[in-house]
Steps between C-alpha positions, in 0.01 A plus 500: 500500500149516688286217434132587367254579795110380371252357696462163680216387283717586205824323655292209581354447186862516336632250725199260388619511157845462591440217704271321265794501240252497205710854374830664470438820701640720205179351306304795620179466292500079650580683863161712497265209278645251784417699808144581358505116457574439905276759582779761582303802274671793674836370396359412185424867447766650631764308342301600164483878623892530637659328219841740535491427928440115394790485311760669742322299807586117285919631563448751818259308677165524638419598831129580673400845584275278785176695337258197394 
């Protein structure tokens, strides 16, 4: 399967959370309130806005359409 193309701001602001460790990625509601927390408000909003792509990207895969 295709992993989910979204934007770099979006990817980067995942990978933030990830890193930080302060969430299980399937926690989506903790995912969004953490990257509003770093700062990361696109990814905030779009993990809040593509809640079915969010879910199939945590077992596909993310990937970054290179768009900011």
């Amino acid at each position: 399967m295709a992993k989910v193309r979204v934007p770099k701001a979006v990817l980067d602001g995942l990978e933030a959370v990830r890193q930080s460790g302060l969430t299980n990625m399937l926690d989506r509601p903790a995912v969004a309130r953490l990257a509003g927390e770093f700062g990361f408000e696109r990814a905030a909003r779009w993990v809040e806005s593509h809640r079915k792509e969010y879910a199939e990207a945590i077992f596909r895969g993310f990937e970054t359409t290179g768009d900011e």
